[in-house]
C-alpha positions in Angstrom: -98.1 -62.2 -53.5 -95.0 -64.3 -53.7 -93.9 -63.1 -57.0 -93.8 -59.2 -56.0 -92.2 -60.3 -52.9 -89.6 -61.8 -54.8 -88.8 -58.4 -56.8 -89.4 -56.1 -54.0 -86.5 -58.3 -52.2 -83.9 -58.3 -55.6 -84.6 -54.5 -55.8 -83.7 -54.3 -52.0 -79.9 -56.6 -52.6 -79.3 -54.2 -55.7 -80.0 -51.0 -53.9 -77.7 -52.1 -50.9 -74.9 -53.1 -53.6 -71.8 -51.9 -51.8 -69.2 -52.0 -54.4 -66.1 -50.4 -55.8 -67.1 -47.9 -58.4 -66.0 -50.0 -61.9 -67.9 -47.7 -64.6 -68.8 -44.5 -64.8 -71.5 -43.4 -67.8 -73.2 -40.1 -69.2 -76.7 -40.2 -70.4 -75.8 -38.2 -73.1 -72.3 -37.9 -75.0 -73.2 -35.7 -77.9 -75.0 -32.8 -77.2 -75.8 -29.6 -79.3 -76.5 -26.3 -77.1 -77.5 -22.7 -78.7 -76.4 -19.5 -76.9 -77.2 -19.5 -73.4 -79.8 -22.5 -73.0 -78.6 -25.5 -70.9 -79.3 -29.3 -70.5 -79.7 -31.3 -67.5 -76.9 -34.3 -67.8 -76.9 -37.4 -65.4 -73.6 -39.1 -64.5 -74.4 -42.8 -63.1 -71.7 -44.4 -61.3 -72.2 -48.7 -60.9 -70.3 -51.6 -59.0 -68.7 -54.7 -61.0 -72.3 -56.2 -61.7 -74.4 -53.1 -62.2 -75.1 -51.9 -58.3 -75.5 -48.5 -58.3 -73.1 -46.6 -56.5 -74.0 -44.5 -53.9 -71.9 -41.7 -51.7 -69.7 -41.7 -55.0 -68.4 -38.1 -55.8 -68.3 -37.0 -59.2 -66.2 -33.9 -60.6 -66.7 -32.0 -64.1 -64.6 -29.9 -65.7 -64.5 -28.3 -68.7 -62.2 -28.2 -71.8 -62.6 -24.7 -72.0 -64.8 -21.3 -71.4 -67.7 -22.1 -74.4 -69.7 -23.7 -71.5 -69.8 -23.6 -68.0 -71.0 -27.1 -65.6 -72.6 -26.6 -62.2 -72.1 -28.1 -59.7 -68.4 -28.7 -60.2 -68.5 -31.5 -58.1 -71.7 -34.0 -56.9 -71.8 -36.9 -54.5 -73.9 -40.0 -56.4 -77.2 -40.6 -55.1 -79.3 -44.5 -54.2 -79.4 -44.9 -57.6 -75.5 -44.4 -58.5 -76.6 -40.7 -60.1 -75.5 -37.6 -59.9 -77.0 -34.9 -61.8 -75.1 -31.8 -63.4 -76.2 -28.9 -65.5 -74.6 -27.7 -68.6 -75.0 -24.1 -69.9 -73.4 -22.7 -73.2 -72.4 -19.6 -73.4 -73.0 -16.8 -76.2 -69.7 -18.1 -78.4 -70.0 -20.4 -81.2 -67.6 -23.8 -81.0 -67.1 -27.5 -79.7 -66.0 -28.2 -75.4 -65.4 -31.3 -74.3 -66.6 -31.9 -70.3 -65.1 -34.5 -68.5 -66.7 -36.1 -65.1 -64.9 -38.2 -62.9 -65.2 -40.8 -60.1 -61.2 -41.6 -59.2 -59.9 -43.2 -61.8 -62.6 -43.3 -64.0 -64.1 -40.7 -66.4 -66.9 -40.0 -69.1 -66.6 -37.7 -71.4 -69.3 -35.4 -73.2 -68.9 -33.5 -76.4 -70.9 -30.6 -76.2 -71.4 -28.4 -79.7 -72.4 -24.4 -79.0 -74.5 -22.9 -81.9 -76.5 -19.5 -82.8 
């Protein structure tokens, strides 16, 4: 029992990581759309060692009107995540959205096709 004790208890410090936001990452950065489908994309915001972030918000915007992001703006979950849909539009092209925590930003080039 001591072991998953032990794991249960790091899990708990990490979770309750209180830290200043110091990198901000997309779980994808290259993504290819066709007309009017849409991908789920999952921001995750972490402290100085890796602590997930929580109460973080998180805005998108986007480079231009090939695809549209919702919600425009998300508060970061337990897990330092915040989760954003993108939806391409019926025009053929490249946009460029942008999420960010303060200072710091991800981007994610997004590719609209037939």
């Amino acid at each position: 029992g001591n072991i998953s004790g032990a794991a249960s208890d790091s899990i708990i410090v990490k979770m309750e990581c209180e830290e200043e936001a110091a990198s901000i990452s997309a779980s994808q950065s290259e993504i290819t759309l066709i007309f009017r489908s849409y991908v789920e994309e999952t921001i995750t915001v972490t402290g100085e060692g890796g602590c997930p972030v929580e109460g973080d918000s998180v805005r998108a915007s986007v480079s231009n009107r090939l695809v549209t992001v919702s919600p425009r703006n998300k508060t970061t979950d337990e897990n330092g995540r915040a989760v954003f849909t993108i939806t391409a539009k019926n025009k053929t092209g490249n946009a460029v959205v942008t999420f960010k925590d303060g200072s710091l930003s991800t981007q994610v080039n997004v590719t609209v096709e037939k």
